[in-house]
C-alpha positions as CSV (number, residue, x, y, z in Angstrom):
1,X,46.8,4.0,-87.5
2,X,50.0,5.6,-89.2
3,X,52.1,3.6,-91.6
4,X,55.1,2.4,-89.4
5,X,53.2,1.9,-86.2
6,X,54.1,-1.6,-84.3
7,X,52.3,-2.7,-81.6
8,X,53.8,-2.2,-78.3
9,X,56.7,-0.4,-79.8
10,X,57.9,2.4,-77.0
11,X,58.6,5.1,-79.1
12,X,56.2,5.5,-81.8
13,X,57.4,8.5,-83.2
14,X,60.8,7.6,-84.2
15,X,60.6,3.7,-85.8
16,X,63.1,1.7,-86.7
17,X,62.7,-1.9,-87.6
18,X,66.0,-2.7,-84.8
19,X,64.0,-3.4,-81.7
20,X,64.6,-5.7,-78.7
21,X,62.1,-5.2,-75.9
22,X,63.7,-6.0,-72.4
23,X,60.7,-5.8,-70.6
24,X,59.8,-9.3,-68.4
25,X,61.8,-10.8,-65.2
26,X,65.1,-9.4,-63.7
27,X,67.2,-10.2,-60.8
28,X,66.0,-7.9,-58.2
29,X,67.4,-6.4,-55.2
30,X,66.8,-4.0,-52.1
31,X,69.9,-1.8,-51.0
32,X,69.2,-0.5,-47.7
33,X,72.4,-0.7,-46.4
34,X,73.9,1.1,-49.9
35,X,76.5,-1.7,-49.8
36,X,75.7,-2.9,-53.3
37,X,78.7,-0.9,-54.6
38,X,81.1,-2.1,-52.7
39,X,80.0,-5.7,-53.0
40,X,80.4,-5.4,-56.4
41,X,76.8,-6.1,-57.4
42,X,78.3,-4.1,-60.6
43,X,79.3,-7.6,-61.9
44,X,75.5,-8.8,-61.6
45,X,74.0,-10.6,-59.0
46,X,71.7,-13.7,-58.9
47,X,68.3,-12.8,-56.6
48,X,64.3,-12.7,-56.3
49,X,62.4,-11.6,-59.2
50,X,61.1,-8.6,-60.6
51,X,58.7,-8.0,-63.8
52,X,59.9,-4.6,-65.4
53,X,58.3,-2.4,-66.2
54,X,56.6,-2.5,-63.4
55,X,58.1,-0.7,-59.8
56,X,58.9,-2.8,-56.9
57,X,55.2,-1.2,-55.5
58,X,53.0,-2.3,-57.6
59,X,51.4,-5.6,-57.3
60,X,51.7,-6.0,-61.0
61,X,55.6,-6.1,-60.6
62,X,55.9,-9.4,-58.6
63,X,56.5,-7.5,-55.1
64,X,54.0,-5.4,-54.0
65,X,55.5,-3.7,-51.2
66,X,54.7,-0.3,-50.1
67,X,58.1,0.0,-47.6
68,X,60.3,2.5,-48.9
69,X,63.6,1.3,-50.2
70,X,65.6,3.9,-51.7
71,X,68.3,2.1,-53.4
72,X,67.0,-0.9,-55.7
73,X,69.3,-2.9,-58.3
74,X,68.4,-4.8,-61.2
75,X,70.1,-7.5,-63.2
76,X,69.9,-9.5,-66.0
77,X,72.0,-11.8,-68.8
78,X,71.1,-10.2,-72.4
79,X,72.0,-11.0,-75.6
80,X,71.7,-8.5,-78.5
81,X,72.1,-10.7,-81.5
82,X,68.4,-10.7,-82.5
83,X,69.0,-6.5,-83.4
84,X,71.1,-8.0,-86.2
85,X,74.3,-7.7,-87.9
86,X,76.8,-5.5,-89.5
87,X,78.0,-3.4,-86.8
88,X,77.0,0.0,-85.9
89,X,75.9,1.2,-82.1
90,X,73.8,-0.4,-79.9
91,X,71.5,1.9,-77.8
92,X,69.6,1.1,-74.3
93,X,66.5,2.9,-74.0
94,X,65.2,4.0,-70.7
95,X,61.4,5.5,-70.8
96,X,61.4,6.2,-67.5
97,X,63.1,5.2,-64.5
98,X,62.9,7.1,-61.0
99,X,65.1,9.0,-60.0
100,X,69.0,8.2,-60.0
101,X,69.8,5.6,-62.6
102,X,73.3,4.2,-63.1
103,X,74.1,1.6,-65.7
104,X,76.8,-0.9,-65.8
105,X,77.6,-3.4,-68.8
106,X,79.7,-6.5,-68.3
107,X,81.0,-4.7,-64.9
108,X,81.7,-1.3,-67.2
109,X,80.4,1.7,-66.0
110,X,78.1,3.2,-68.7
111,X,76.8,6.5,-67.8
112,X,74.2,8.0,-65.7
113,X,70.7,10.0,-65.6
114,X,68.6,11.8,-63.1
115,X,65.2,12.5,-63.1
116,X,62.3,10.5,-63.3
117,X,59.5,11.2,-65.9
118,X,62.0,11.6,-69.5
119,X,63.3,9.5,-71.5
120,X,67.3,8.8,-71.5
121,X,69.6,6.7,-73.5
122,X,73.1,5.0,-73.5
123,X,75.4,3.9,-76.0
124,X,76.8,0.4,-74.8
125,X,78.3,-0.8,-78.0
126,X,82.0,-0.9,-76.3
127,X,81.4,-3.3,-73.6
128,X,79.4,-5.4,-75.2
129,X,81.5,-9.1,-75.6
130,X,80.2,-10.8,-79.0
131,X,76.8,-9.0,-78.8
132,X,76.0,-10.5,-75.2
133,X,76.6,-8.5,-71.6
134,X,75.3,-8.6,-68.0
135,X,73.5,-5.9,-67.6
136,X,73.0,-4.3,-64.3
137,X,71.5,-1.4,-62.8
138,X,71.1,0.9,-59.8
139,X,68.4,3.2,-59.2
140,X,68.2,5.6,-56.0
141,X,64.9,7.4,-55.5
142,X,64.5,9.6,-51.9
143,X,61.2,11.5,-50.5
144,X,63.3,14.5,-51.2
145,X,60.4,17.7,-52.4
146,X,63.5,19.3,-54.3
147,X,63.3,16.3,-56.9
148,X,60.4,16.6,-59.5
149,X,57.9,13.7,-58.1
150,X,54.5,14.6,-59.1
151,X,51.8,12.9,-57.2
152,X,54.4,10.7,-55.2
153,X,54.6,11.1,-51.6
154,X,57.4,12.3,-49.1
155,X,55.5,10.6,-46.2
156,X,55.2,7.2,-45.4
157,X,51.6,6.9,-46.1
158,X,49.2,8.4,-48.1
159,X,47.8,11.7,-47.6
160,X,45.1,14.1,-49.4
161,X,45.8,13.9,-53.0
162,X,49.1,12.4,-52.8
163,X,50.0,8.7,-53.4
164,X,52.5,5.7,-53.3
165,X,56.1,6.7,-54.5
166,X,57.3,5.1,-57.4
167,X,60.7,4.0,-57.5
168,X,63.4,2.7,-60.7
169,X,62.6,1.5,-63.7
170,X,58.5,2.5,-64.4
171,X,58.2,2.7,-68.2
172,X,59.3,0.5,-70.9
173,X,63.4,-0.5,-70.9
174,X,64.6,-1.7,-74.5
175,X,67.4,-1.9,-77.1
176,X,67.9,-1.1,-80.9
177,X,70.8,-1.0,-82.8
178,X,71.6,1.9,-85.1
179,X,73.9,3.0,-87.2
180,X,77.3,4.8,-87.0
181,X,75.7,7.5,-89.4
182,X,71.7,7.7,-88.1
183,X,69.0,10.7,-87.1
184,X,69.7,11.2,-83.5
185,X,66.5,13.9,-83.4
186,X,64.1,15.1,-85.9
187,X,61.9,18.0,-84.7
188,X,58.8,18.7,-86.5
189,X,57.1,21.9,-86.7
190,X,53.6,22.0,-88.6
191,X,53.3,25.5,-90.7
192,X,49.2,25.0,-90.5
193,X,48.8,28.9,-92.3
194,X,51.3,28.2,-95.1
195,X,49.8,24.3,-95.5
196,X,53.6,22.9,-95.0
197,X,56.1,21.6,-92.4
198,X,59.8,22.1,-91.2
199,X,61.7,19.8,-90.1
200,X,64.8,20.3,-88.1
201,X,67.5,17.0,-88.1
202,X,70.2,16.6,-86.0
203,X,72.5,14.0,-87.6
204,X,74.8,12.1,-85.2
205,X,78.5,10.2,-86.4
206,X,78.5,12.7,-89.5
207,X,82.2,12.6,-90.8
208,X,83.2,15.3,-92.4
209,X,85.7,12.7,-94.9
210,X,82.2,11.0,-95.7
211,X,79.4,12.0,-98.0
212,X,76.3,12.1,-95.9
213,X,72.8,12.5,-97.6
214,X,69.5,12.7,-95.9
215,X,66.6,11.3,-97.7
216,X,62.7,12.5,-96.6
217,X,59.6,11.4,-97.7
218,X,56.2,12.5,-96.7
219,X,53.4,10.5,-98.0
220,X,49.7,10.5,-97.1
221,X,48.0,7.5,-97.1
222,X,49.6,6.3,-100.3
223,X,50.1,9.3,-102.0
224,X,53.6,10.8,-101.9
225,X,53.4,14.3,-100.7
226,X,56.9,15.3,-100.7
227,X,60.6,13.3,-101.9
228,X,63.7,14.6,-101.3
229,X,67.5,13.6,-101.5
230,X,69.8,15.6,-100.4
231,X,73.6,16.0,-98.7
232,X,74.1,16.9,-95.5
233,X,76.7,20.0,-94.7
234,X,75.8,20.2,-90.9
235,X,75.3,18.1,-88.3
236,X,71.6,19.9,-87.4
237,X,69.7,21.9,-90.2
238,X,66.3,22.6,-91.5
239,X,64.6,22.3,-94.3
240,X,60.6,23.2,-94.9
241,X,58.2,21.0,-97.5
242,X,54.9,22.4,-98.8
243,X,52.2,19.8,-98.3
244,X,49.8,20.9,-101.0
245,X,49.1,18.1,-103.4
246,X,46.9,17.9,-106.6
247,X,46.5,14.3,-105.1
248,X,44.8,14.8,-101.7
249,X,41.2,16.6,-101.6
250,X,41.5,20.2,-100.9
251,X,45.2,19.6,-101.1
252,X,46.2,19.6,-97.4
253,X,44.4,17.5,-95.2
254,X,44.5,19.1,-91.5
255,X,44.3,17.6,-88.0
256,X,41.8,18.0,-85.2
257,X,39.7,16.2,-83.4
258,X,36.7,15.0,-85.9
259,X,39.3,14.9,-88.8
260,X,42.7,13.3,-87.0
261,X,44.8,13.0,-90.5
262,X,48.4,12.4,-90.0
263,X,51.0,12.2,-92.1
264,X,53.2,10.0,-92.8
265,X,57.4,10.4,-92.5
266,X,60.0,8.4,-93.6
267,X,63.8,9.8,-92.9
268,X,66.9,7.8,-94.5
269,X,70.6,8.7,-93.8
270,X,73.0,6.9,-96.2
271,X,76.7,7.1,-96.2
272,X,78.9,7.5,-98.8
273,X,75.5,5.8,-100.9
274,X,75.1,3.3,-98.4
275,X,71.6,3.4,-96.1
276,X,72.9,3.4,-93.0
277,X,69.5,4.4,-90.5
278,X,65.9,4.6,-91.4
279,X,63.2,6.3,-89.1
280,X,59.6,6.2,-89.8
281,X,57.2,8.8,-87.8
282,X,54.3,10.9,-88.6
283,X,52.7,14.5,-87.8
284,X,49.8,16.6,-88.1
285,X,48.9,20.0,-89.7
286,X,46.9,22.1,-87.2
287,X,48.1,25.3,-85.3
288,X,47.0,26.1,-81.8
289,X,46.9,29.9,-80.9
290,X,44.9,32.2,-78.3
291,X,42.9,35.3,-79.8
292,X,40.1,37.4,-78.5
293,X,40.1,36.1,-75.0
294,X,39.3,32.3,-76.9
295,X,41.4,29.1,-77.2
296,X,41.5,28.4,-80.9
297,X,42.5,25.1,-83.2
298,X,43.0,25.7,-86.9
299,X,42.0,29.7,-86.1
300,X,38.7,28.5,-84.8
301,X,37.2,28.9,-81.7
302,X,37.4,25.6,-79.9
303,X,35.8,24.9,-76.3
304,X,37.4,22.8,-74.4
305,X,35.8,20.0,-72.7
306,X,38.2,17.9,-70.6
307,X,38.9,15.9,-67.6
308,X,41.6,15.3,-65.5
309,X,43.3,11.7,-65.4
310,X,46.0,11.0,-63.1
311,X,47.4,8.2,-64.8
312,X,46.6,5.6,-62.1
313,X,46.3,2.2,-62.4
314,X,45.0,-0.4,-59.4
315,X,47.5,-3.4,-59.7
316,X,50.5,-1.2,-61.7
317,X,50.6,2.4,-60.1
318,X,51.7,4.5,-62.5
319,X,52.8,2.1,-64.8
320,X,49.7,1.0,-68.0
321,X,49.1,-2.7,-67.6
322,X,49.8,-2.7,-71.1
323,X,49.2,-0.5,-74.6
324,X,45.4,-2.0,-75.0
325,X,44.5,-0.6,-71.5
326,X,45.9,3.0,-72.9
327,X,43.4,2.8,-75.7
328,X,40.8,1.8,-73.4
329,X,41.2,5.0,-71.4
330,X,40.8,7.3,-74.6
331,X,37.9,5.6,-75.8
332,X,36.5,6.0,-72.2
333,X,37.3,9.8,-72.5
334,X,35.7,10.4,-75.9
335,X,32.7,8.0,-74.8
336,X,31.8,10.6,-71.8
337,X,31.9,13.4,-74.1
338,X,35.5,14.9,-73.6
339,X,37.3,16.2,-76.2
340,X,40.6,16.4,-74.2
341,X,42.6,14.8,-71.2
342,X,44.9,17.4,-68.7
343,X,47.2,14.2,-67.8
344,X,47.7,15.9,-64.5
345,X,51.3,15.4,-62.6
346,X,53.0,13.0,-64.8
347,X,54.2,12.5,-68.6
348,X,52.1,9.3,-70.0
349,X,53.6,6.2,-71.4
350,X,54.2,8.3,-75.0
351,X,52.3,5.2,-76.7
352,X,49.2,7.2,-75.2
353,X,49.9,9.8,-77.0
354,X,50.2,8.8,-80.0
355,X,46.9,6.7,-79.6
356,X,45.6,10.2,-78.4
357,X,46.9,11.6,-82.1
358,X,45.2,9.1,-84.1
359,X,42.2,9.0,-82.1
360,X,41.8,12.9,-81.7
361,X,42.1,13.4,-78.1
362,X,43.6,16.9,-77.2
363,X,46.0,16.9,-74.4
364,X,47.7,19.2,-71.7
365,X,51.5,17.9,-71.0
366,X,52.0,19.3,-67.4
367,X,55.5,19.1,-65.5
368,X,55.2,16.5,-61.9
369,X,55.4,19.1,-59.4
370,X,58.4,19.5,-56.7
371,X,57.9,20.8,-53.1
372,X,60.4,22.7,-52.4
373,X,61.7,26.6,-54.1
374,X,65.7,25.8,-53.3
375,X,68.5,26.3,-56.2
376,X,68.8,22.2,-56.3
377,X,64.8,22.1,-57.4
378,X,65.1,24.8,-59.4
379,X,67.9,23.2,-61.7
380,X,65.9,19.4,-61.5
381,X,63.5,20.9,-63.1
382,X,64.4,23.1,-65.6
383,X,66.3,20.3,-66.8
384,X,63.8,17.7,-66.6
385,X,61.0,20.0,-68.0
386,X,63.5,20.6,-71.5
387,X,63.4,16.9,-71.6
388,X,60.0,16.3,-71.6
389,X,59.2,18.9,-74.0
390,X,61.5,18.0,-76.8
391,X,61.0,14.6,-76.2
392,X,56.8,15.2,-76.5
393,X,57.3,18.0,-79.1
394,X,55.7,16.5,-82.4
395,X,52.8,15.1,-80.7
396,X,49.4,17.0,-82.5
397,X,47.7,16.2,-80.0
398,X,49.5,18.1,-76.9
399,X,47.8,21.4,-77.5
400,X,49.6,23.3,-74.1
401,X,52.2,23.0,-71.7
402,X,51.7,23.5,-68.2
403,X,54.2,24.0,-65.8
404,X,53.2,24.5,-62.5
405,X,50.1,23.4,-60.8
406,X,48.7,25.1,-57.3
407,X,52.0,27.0,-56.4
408,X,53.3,23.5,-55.9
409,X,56.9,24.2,-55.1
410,X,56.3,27.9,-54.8
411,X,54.0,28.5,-51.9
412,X,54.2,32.0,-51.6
413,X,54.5,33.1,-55.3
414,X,51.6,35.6,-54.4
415,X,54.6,38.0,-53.6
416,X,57.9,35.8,-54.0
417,X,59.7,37.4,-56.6
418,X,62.0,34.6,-56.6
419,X,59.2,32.4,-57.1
420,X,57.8,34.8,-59.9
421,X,60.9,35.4,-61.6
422,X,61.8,31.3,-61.4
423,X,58.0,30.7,-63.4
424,X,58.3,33.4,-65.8
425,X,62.0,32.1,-66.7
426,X,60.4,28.6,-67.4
427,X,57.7,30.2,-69.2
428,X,59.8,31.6,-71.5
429,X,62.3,29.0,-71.9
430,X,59.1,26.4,-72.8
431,X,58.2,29.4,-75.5
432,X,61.8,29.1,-77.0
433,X,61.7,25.6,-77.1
434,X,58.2,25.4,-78.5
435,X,56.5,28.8,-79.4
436,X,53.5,26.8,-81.3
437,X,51.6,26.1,-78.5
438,X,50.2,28.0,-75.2
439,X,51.8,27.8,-71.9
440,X,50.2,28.1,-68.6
441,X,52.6,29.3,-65.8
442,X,50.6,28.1,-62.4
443,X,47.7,26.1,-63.4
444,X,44.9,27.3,-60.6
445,X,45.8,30.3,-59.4
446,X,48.5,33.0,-59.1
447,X,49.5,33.5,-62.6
448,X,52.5,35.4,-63.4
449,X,53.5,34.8,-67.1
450,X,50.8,33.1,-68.9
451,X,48.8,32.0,-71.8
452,X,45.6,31.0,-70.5
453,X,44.1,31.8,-67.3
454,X,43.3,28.4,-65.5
455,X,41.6,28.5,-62.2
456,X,40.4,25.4,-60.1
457,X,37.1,26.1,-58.2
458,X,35.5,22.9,-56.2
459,X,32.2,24.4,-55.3
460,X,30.3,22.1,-54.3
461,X,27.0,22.9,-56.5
462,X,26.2,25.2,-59.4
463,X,24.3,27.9,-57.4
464,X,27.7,28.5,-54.9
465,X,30.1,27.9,-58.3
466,X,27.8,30.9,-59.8
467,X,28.4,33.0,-56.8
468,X,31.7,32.7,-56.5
469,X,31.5,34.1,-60.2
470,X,28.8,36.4,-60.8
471,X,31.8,39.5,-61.2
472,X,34.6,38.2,-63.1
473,X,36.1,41.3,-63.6
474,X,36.6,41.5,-59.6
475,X,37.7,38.0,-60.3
476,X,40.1,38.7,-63.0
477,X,40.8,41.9,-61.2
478,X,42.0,40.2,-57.8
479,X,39.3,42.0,-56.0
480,X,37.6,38.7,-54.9
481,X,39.0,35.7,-54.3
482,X,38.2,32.0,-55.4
483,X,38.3,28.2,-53.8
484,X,39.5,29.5,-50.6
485,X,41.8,32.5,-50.2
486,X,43.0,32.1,-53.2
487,X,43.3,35.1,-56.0
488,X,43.8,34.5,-60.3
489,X,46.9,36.3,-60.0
490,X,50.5,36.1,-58.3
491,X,50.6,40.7,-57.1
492,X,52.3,42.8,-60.0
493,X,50.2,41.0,-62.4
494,X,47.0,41.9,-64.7
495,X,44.6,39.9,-66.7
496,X,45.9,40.5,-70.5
497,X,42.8,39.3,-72.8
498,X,44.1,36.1,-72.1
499,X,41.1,32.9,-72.2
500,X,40.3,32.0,-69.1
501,X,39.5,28.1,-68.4
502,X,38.0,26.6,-65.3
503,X,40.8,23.9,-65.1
504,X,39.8,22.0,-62.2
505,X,35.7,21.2,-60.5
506,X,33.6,18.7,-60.1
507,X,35.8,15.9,-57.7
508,X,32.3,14.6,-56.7
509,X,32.6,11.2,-54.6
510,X,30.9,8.1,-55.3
511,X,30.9,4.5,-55.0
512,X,33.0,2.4,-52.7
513,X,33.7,5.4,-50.3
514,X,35.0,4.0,-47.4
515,X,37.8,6.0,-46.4
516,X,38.3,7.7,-49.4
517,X,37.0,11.0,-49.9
518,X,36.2,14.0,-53.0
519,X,35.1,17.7,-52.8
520,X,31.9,18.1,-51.2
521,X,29.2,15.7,-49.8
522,X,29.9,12.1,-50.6
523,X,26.9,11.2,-53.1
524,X,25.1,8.0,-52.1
525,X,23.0,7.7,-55.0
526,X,23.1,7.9,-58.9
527,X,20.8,11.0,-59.1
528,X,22.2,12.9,-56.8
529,X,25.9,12.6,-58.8
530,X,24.2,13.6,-62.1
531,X,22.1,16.3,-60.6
532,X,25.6,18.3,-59.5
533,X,27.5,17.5,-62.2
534,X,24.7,18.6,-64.3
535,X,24.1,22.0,-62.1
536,X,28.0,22.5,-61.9
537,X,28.0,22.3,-66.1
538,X,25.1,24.4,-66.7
539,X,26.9,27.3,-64.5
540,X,30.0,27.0,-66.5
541,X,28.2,26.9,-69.7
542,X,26.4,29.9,-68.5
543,X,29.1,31.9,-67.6
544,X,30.8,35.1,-69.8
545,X,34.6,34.6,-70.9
546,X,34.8,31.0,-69.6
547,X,36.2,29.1,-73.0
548,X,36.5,25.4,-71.0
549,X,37.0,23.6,-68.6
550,X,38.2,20.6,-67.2
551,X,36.5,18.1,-64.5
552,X,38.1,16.4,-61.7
553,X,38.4,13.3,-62.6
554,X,38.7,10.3,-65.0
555,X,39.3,7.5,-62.0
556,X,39.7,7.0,-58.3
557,X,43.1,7.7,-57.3
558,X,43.5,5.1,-54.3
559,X,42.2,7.1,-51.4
560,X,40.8,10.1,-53.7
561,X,37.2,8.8,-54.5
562,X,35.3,11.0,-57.3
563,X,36.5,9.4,-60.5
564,X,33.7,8.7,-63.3
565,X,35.5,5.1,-62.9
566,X,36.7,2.5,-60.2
567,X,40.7,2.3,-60.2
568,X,40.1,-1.0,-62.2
569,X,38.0,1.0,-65.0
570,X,34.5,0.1,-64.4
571,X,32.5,2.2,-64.6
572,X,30.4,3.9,-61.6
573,X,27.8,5.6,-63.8
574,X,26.6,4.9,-67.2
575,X,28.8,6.7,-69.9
576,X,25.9,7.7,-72.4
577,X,24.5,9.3,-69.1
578,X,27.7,11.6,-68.2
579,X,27.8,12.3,-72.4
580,X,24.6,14.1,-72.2
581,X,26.0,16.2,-69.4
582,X,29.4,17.2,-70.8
583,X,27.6,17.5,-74.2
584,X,24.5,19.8,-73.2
């Protein structure tokens, strides 16, 4: 646990002690008719009863109603006294909320944000009346495919591997109040071959009449690593601090999954000598990098076991039950003898990943998918994707980006340039935003631009899995194709040396069956599971230039039955027994 960790605090990365969670019962309303405007629900509105932050869906939330409504509002009387005070801003925190959210305060229009899977963040200070307003918000969501939604679905019922929509507010809503001089961002970029760190700050209400100083300290455990005072010129700058210390053993201490150290950060900004904002975080050393065809951590080779977890939850959707059940779900993982989690479609609740970084859980952050290749999807998300990866940036434990999954969005990428030129732009945008970690354009199949070769294969047993491999290079080559019709690459691309991963097996179904389904024969017996999974592993293991893989999947999503778990998280198969598969 890191030094200024609180419990069920949204944003573990960036502290303060100012904190008023708004999660619990709002007035709650439908909009069908989009009249809400014109009513002047604006003002607020007495009405049924909604537990944020939990979506109108979910049983969890109060409702449980799987109608679409595409225009919901919520409501509520708050006062902001208990953040303290002595001035300065107050700030209302969204985590997520999907898709359109608009935000009024005492009847005064606020601002607005689109997208569904970021965080966003207004300044409400101004129509606030003695620290008290009615807060009221509108959310519009559609079953549009040009809108970043994941595994959300544009019908009105389920279908293959898609599920319930989510609509508004999702992930945690709170308030803090800051200061007029504070750290808006602070951008941390571990140096793992020089044993230091960089950090960029961007400083927000600098003035240039005032003396602004930036204090930093980096301690580890309770050894102070690194101290420094010093004035700020510019609104954003950098500064780098070597973490070698005659007080730590070995002098650096790095992170990776048997060893998760972290560091600790605390950032003051004082004004004219007066502390006016105080952020605690934390970070870890390690460097992730591709070389001879292998994925490696800290320069050594490291095999990646994972499995894919959809986030699901059976009476919250999308939404944790609460930070406990998080933890849960990453001990599970570690128990069956993963070292990593692709969190497939959807950016977690980020308290999961910091649990992931103390607990030493690597992670792939991939981008919710959208349906459609049109200039308005093209634009959602690009922005949305720069969102979620600054806002995920100083995680250790996100080891890759993935930004595309199946040709999701570009369906005929095979020869598309507009679809190749539109993946290879955000793979090089996510390297100048991040160029630390690997990024995988089209996770599956049809690579253009990319770091890792992933490809998804659902044989349905080890001997068809080894056919479907036993000539690589025709593989690599796009001489013979894979999981269908499907080839490794999109056409005027080559393999590079890159690793190559299988990213996606397994899917075997299990358990309460009945009108669910997974790849293959639905397994009616124990045995049988084990003696596929275990035939399925021993291929992969077996197999030349394969560096990992990942295994479809943690839980059953409603319908899609070949999780290791139930949707409620118990278990179908004991996890010492999956451990000495995954672990062989």
């Amino acid at each position: 646990m890191t030094k200024y960790y609180k419990e069920n605090y949204p944003r573990p990365q960036f502290v303060r002690d100012s904190y008023l969670d708004l999660n619990g019962e709002w007035n709650f309303r439908f909009d069908d008719g989009d009249e809400g405007l014109s009513a002047g629900w604006k003002n607020g509105f007495e009405s049924r009863k909604i537990l944020v932050p939990f979506s109108y869906e979910s049983r969890k939330s109060g409702i449980g109603s799987s109608k679409i409504h595409e225009i919901v509002w919520y409501s509520r009387e708050v006062s902001f006294t208990s953040l303290g005070q002595g001035g300065g801003r107050v700030i209302l925190n969204f985590e997520g909320a999907d898709y359109e959210t608009q935000l009024w305060v005492n009847g005064i229009f606020i601002g607005s944000h689109r997208g569904g899977y970021a965080r966003f963040s207004f300044d409400i200070t101004d129509a606030l009346a003695d620290d008290a307003g009615t807060v009221v918000i509108r959310i519009s969501d559609s079953l549009s495919t040009a809108q970043p939604r994941g595994k959300q679905r544009w019908l009105k019922e389920n279908y293959d591997c898609w599920y319930e929509q989510t609509t508004g507010i999702w992930k945690s809503l709170w308030a803090e109040r800051v200061g007029e001089s504070r750290l808006e961002h602070l951008h941390i970029i571990p140096r793992y071959d020089d044993n230091a760190v960089d950090f960029e700050y961007v400083i927000e209400g600098r003035k240039k009449e005032k003396k602004i100083e930036v204090e930093t300290v980096i301690t580890f455990k309770e050894d102070v690593i690194c101290s420094l005072r010093e004035m700020a010129v510019r609104d954003c700058y950098s500064r780098r601090f070597s973490l070698e210390s005659d007080n730590v053993k070995w002098k650096v201490k790095y992170w990776c999954p048997k060893s998760p150290h972290l560091y600790d950060v605390c950032v003051r900004i004082y004004e004219n000598g007066m502390l006016t904002d105080e952020v605690g975080s934390y970070f870890g050393l390690r460097k992730v990098s591709t070389d001879s065809s292998r994925v490696k951590l800290n320069n050594m080779d490291c095999y990646l076991r994972m499995v894919l977890d959809q986030g699901y939850w059976e009476e919250s959707g999308l939404t944790p039950p609460d930070e406990e059940a998080m933890k849960k779900d990453i001990d599970k993982i570690l128990a069956y003898g993963y070292n990593g989690v692709r969190k497939h479609q959807k950016t977690e609740d980020e308290r999961f990943y910091y649990w992931a970084d103390v607990k030493g859980l690597l992670v792939w952050c991939e981008a919710p998918s959208f349906y459609e290749l049109s200039e308005i999807s093209m634009e959602r998300a690009q922005k949305e994707w720069i969102e979620i990866v600054r806002q995920h940036y100083n995680h250790p434990s996100i080891i890759t980006w993935v930004a595309f999954n199946e040709s999701w969005g570009i369906p005929r990428i095979i020869e598309d340039k507009k679809a190749q030129n539109f993946t290879q732009a955000v793979y090089y945008m996510t390297k100048a935003l991040d160029d630390t970690r690997p990024v995988i354009s089209n996770d599956g199949w049809e690579h253009t631009k990319s770091d890792i070769i992933t490809l998804h294969d659902y044989a349905s047993d080890g001997n068809i899995l080894r056919r479907n491999w036993s000539s690589p290079e025709e593989n690599m080559g796009n001489k013979r194709a894979f999981n269908g019709e499907r080839y490794a690459f999109a056409k005027g691309f080559c393999y590079e040396g890159q690793p190559i991963i299988i990213s996606e097996f397994g899917g075997i179904a299990y358990g309460n069956t009945e009108g669910g389904w997974g790849y293959g024969n639905v397994e009616k017996d124990e045995d049988a599971v084990l003696e596929r999974m275990d035939g399925l592993l021993k291929t992969i293991y077996s197999l030349d230039g394969i560096c990992g893989f990942c295994y479809t999947q943690l839980t059953d999503v409603s319908q899609e039955q070949n999780g290791h778990m139930y949707m409620d998280r118990k278990d179908k198969i004991a996890p010492d027994k999956i451990f000495k598969i995954i672990k062989q």
